[in-house]
C-alpha positions as CSV (number, residue, x, y, z in Angstrom):
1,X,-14.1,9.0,9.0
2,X,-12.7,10.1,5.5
3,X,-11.7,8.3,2.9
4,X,-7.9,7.8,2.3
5,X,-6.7,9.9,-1.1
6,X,-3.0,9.6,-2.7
7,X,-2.2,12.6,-0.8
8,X,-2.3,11.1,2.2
9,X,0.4,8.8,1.1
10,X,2.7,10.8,-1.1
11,X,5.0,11.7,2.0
12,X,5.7,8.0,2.4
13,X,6.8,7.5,-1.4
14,X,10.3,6.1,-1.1
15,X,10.3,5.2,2.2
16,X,9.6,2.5,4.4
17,X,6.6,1.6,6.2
18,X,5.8,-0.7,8.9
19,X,3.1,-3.8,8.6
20,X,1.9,-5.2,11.8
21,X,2.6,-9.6,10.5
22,X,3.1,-12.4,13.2
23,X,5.1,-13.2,14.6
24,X,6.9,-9.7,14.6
25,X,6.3,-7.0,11.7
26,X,7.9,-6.1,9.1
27,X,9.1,-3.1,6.9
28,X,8.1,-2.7,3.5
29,X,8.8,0.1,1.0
30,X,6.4,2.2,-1.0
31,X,7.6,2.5,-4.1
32,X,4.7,4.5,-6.2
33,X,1.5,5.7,-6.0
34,X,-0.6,5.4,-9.4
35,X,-3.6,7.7,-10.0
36,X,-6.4,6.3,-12.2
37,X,-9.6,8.1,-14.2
38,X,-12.1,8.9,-11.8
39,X,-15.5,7.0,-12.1
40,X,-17.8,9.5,-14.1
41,X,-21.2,10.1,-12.2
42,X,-19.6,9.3,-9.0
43,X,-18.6,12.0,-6.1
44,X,-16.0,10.1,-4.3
45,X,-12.5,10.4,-4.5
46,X,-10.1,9.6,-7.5
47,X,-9.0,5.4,-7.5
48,X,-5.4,4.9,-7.1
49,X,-2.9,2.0,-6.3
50,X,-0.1,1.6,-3.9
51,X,2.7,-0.4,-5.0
52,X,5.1,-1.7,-2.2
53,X,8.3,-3.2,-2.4
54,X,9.9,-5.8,-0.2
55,X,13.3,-8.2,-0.2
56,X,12.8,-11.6,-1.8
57,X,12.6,-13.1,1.6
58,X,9.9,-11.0,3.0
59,X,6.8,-12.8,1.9
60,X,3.1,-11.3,2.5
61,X,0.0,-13.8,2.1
62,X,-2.8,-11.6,0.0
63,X,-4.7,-10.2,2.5
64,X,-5.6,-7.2,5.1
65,X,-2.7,-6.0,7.2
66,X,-2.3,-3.0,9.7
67,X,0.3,-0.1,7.7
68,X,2.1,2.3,10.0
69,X,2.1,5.1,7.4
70,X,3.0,7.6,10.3
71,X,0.3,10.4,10.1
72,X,-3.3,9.1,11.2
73,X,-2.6,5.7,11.1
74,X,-2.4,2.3,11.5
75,X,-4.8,2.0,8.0
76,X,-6.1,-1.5,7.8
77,X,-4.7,-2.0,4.1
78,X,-5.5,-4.8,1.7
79,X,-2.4,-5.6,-0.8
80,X,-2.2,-8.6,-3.4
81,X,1.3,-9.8,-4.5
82,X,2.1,-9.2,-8.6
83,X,4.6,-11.6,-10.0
84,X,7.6,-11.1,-8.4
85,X,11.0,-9.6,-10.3
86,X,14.2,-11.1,-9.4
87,X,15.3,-8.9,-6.7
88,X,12.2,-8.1,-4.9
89,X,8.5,-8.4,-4.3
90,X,5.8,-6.2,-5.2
91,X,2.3,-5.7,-3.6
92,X,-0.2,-3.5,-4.9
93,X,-3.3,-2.2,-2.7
94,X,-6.3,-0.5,-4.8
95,X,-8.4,2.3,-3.5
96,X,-11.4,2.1,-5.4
């Protein structure tokens, strides 16, 4: 198994993606990827952030969720809500 990389998710920026919640799923958007330094002395891959986006009345608990991404999926990602702006929510996942 490889590890995911912000490649794999570029084709999704913009669009919606499905997360496998109870009672029924839901659609979420991802909005960006962010890339950050890579950890010097370590061969892994490069940390990045997914940030989704989601209509005020679509409400994720912080947790572990199944993403339909499309291409090798479902992933099995872990997201964290940020404070929410007026219009919409915002999740980020991190990819240490």
């Amino acid at each position: 198994m490889s590890l995911l990389t912000p490649e794999d998710f570029e084709p999704w920026v913009g669009r919606k993606v499905r997360v496998g919640t109870v009672p029924e799923p839901v659609e979420i958007t991802l909005g960006r990827i962010h890339r950050r330094n890579a950890i010097a002395g370590f061969d892994v891959r490069v940390p990045f952030s997914l940030y989704f986006e989601s209509a005020l009345d679509t409400y994720l608990i912080d947790g572990t969720y199944e993403f339909d991404c499309g291409k090798g999926g479902p992933h099995a990602i872990c997201v964290t809500q940020l404070q929410p702006q007026p219009d919409r929510r915002i999740y980020e996942a991190v990819f240490a």
